[in-house]
N, CA, C and O atoms as a DFTB+ gen file, in Angstrom:
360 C
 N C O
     1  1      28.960     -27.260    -130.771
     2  2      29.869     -28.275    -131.273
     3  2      29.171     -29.621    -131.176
     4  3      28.297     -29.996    -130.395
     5  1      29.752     -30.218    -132.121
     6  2      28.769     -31.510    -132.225
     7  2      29.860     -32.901    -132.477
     8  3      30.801     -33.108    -133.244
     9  1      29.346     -33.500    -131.663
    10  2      30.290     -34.804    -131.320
    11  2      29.720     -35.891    -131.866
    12  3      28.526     -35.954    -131.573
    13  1      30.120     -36.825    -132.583
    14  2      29.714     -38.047    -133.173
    15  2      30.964     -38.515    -132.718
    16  3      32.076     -38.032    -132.503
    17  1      30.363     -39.719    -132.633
    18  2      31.343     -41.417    -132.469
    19  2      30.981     -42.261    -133.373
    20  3      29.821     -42.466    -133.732
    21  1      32.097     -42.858    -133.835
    22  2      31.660     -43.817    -134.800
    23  2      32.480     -44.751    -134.342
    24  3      33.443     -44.388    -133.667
    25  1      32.236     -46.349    -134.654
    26  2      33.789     -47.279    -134.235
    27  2      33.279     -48.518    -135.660
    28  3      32.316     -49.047    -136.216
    29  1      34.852     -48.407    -135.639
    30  2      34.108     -50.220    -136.785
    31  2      35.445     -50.554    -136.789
    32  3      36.375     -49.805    -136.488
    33  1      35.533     -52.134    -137.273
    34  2      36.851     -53.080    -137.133
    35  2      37.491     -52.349    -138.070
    36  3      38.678     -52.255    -137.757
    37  1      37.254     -51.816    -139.027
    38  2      38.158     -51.207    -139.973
    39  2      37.944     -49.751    -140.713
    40  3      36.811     -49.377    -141.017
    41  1      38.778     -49.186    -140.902
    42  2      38.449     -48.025    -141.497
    43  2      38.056     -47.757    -143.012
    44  3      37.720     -46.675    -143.493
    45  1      38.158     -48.830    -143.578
    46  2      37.218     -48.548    -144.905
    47  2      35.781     -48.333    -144.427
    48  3      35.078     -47.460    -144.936
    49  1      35.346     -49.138    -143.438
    50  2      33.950     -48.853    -143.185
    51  2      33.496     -47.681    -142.986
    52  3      32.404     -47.396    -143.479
    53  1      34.233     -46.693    -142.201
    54  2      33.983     -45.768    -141.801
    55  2      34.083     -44.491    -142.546
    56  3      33.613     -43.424    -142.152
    57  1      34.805     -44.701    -143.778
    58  2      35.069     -43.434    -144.815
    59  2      33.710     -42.680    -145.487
    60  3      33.450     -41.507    -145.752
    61  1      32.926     -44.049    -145.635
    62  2      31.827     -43.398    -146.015
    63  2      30.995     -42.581    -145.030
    64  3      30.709     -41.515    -145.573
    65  1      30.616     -42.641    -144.095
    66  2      30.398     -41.960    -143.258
    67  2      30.955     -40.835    -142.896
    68  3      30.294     -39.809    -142.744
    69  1      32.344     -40.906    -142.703
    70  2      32.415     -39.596    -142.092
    71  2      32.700     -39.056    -143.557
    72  3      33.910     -38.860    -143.438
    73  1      32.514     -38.827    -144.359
    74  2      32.091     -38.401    -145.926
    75  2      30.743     -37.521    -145.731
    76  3      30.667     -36.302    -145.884
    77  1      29.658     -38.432    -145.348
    78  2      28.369     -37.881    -145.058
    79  2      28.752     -37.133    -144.299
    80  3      28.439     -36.038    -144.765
    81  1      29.416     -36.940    -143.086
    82  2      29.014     -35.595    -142.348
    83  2      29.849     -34.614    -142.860
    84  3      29.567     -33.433    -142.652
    85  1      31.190     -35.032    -143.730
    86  2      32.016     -33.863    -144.084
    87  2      31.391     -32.828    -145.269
    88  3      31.550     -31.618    -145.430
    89  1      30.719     -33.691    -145.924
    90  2      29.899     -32.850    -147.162
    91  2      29.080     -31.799    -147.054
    92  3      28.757     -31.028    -147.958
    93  1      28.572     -31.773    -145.331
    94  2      27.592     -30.124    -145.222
    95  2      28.311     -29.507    -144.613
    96  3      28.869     -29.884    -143.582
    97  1      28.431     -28.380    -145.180
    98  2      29.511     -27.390    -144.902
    99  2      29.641     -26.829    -142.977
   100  3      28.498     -26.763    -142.527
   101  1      30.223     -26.629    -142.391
   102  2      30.175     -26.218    -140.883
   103  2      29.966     -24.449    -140.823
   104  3      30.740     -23.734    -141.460
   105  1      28.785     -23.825    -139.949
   106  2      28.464     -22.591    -139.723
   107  2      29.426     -21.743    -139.959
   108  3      29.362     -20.609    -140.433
   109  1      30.729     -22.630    -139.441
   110  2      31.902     -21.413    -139.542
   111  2      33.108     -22.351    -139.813
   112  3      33.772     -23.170    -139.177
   113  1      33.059     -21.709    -141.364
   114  2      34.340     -21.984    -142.099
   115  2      35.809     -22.186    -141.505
   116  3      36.661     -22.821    -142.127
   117  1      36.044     -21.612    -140.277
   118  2      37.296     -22.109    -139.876
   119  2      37.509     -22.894    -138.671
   120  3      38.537     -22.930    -137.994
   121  1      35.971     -23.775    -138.403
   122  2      36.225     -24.742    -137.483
   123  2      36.753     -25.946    -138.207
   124  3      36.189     -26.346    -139.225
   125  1      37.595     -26.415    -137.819
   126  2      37.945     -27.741    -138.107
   127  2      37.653     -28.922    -137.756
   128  3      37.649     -29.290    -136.581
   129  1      37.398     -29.592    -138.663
   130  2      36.867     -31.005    -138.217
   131  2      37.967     -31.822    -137.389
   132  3      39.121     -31.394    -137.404
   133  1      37.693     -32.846    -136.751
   134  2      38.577     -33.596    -135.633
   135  2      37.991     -35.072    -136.021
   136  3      36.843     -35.468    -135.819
   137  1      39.166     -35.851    -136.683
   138  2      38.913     -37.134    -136.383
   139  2      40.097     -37.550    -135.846
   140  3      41.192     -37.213    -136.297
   141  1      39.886     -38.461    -134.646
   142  2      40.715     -39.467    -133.949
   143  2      41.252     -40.573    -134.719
   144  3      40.568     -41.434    -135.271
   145  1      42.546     -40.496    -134.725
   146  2      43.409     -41.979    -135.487
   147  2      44.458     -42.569    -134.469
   148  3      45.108     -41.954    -133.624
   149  1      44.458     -43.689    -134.714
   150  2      45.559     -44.092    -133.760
   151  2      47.062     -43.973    -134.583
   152  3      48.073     -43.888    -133.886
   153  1      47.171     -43.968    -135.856
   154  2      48.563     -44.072    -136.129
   155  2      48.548     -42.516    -137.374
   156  3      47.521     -42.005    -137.820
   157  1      50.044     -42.048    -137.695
   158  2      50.301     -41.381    -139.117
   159  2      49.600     -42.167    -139.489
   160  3      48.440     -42.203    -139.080
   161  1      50.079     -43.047    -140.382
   162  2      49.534     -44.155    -141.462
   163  2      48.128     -43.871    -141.522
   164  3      47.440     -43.355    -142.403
   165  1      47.887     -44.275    -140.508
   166  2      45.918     -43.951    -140.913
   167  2      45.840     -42.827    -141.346
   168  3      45.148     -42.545    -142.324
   169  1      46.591     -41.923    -140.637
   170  2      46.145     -40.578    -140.865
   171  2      46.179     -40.334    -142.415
   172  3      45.399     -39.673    -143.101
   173  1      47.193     -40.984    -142.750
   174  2      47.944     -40.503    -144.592
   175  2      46.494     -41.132    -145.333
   176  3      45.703     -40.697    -146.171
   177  1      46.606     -42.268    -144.616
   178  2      45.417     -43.018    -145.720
   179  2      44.099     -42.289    -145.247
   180  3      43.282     -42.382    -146.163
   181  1      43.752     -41.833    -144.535
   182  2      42.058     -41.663    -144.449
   183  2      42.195     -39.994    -145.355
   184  3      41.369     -39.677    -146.212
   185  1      43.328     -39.128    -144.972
   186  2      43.244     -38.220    -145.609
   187  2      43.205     -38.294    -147.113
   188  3      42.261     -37.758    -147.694
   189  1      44.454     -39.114    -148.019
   190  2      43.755     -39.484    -149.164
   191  2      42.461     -39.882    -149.444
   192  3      42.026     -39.304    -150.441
   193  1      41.608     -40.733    -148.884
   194  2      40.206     -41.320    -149.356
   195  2      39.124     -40.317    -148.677
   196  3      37.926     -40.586    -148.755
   197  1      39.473     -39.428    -148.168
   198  2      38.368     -38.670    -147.953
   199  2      38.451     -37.624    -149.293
   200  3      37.590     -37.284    -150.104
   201  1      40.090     -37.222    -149.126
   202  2      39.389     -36.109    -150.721
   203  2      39.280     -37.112    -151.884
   204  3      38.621     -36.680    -152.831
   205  1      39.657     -38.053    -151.992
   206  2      39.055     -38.986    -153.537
   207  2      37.644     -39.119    -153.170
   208  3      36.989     -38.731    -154.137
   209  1      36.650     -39.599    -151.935
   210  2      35.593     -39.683    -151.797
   211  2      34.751     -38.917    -152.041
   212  3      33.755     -39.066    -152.749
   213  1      35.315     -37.491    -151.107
   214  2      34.264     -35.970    -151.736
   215  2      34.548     -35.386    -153.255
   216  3      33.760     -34.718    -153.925
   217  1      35.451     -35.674    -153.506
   218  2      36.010     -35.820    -155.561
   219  2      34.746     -36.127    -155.913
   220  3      33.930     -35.484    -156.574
   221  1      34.648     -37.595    -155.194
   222  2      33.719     -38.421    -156.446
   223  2      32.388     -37.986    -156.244
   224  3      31.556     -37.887    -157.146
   225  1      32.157     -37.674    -154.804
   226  2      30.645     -36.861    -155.037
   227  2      30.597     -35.359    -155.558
   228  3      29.720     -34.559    -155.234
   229  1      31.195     -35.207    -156.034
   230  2      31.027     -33.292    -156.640
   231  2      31.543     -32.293    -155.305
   232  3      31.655     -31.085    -155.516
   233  1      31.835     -32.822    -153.995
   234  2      31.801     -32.090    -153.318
   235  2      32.800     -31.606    -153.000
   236  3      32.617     -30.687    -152.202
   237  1      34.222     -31.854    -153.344
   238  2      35.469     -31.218    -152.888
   239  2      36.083     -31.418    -154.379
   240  3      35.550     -31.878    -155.389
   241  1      37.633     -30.816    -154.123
   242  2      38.201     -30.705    -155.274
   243  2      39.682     -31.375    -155.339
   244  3      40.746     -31.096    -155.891
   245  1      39.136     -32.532    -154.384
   246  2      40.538     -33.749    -154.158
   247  2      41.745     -33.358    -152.908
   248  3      42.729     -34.028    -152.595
   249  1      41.270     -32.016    -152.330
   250  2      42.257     -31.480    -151.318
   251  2      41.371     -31.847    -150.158
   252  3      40.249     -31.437    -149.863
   253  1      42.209     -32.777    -149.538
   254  2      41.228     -32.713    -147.640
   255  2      42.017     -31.890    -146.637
   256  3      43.125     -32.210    -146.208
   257  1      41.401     -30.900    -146.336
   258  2      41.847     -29.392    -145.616
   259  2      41.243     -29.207    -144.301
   260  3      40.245     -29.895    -144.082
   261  1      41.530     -28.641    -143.640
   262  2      40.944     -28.316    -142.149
   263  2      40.723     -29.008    -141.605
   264  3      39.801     -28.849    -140.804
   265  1      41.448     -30.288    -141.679
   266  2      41.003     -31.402    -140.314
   267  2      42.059     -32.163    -139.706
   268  3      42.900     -32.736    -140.398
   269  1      42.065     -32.212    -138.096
   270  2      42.923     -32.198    -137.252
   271  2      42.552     -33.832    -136.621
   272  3      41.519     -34.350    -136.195
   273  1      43.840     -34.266    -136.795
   274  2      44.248     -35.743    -136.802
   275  2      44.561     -36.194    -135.541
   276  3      45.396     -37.097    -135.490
   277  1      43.831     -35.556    -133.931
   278  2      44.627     -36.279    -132.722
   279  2      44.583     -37.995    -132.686
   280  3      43.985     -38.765    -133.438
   281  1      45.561     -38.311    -131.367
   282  2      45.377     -39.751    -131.487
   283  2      44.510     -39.551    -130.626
   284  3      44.195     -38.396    -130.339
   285  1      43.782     -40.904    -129.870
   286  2      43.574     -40.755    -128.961
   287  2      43.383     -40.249    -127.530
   288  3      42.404     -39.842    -126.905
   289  1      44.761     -40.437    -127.220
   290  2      45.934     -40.323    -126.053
   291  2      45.285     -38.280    -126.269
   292  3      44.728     -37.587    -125.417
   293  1      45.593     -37.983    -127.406
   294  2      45.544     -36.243    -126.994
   295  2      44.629     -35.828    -127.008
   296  3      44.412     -34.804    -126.359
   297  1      43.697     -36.408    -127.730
   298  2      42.282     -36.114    -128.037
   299  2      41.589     -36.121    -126.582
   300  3      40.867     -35.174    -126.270
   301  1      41.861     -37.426    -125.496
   302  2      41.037     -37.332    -124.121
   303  2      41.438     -36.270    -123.679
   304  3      40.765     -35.262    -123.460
   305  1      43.174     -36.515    -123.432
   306  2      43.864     -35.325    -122.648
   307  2      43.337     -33.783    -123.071
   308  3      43.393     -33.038    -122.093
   309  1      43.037     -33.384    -123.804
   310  2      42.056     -32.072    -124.196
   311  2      40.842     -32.197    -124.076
   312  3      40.391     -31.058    -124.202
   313  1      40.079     -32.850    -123.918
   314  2      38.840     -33.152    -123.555
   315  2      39.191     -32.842    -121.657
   316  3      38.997     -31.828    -120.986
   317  1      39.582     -33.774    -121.392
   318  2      39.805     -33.625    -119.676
   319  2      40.385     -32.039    -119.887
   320  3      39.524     -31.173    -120.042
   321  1      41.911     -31.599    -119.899
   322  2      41.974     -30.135    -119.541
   323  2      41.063     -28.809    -119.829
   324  3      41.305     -27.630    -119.569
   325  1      39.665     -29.554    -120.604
   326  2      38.656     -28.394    -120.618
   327  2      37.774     -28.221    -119.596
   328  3      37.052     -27.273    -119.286
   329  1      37.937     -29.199    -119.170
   330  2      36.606     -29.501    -117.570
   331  2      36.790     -28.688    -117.134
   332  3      37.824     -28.118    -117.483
   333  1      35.924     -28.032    -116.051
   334  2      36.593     -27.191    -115.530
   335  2      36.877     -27.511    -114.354
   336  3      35.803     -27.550    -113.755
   337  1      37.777     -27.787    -113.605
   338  2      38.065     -28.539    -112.311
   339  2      38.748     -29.483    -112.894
   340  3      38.492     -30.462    -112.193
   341  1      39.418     -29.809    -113.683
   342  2      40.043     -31.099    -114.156
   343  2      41.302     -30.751    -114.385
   344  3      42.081     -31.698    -114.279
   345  1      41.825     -29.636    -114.687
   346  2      42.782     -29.472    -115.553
   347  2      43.418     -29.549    -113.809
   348  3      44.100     -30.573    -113.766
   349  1      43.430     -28.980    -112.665
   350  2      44.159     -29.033    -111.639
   351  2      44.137     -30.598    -110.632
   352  3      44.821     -30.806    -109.630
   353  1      43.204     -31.477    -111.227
   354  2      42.942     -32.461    -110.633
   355  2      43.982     -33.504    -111.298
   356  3      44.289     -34.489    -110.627
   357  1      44.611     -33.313    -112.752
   358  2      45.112     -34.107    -113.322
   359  2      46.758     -34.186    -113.160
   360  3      47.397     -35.047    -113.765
């Protein structure tokens, strides 16, 4: 599994990018990608501009599929209950 971070003041910046990494396909078709949002709203909007983005490069077909929207807040909290020793420490 492979972890990237990205941060920028705004999320237009960042569409293109995570574009680039969404475009090569993952070893196994039913891992899902994970990007962190802090609100719905983002969520609605980044999911629209990612499938108009991979649209416009040939690479999708306007549907953005398999990717899981934690906020923050759940995203650590699953990160920590995988430790091992953490999940009873917390």
């Amino acid at each position: 599994m492979a972890l990237l971070t990205h941060i920028a003041p705004h999320p237009d910046a960042l569409v293109s990018r995570l574009c680039d990494e969404m475009v090569v396909p993952p070893s196994d078709p039913f891992t899902a990608d994970i990007v962190c949002v802090p609100t719905r709203g983002i969520e609605r909007w980044l999911t629209q501009r990612i499938a108009s983005e991979l649209a416009e490069r040939g690479a999708g077909d306007g549907i953005c599929a398999n990717v899981r929207f934690p906020s923050p807040r759940h995203l650590v909290g699953s990160v920590v209950s995988a430790l091992p020793g953490m999940a009873e420490a917390a």
